[in-house]
C-alpha positions in Angstrom: 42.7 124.5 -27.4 42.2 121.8 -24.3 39.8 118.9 -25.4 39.5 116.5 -22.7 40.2 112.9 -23.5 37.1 111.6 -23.6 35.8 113.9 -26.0 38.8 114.4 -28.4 38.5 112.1 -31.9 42.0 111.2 -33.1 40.7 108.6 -36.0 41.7 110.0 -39.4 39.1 108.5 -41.5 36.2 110.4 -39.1 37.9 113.6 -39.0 38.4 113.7 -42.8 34.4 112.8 -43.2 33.5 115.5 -40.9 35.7 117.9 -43.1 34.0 116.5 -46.2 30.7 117.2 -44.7 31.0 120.6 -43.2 33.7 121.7 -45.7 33.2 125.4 -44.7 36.4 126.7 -42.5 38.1 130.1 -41.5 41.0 131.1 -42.7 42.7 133.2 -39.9 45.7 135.6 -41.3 47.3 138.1 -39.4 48.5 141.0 -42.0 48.9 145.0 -41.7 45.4 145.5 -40.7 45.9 142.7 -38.2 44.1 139.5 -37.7 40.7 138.9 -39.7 39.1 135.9 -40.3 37.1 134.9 -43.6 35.0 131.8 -44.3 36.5 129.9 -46.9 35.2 126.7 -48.5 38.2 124.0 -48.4 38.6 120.5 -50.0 40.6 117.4 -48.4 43.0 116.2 -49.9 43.4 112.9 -47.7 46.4 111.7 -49.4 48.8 114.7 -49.2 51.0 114.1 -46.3 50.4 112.5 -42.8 47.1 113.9 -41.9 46.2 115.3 -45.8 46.2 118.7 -47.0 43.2 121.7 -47.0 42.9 123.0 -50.0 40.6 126.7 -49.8 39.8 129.1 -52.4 39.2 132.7 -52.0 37.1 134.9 -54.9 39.5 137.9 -56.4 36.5 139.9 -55.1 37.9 138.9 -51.6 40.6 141.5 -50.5 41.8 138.3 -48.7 43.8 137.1 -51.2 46.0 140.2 -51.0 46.0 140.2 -47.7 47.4 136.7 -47.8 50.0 136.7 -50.1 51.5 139.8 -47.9 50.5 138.4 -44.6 53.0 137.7 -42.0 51.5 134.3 -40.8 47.8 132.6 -41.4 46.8 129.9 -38.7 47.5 126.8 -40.1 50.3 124.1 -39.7 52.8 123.6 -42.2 53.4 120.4 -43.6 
């Protein structure tokens, strides 16, 4: 996604307070049924690497978790 300079916010310690305040995120999978997209709550976990690690949780209730563990690819970066 383009964000133009002036409105971009590279400053860790703001992005991981915006994370902790709004701590719902989608989780974007692409699996046999294709590409579906579930809000999940995450957790920050500022320590874990360079820019910290999301941490989400999905209820077994979700057919999300299935889909994940047999998905081809989620949207995410590895660390």
């Amino acid at each position: 996604m383009y964000v133009p300079p002036h409105f971009a916010e590279t400053r860790a310690d703001r992005l991981h307070a915006l994370i902790a305040a709004h701590p719902l995120g989608a989780l974007v999978t692409l699996g046999a049924s294709g590409l579906t997209a579930n809000h999940t709550p995450f957790l920050l976990d500022p320590a874990a690497g360079a820019h910290g690690r999301l941490i989400g949780h999905v209820a077994r209730n979700n057919p999300v978790w299935e889909e994940v563990r047999d998905a081809q690819s989620t949207l995410g970066e590895p660390d």
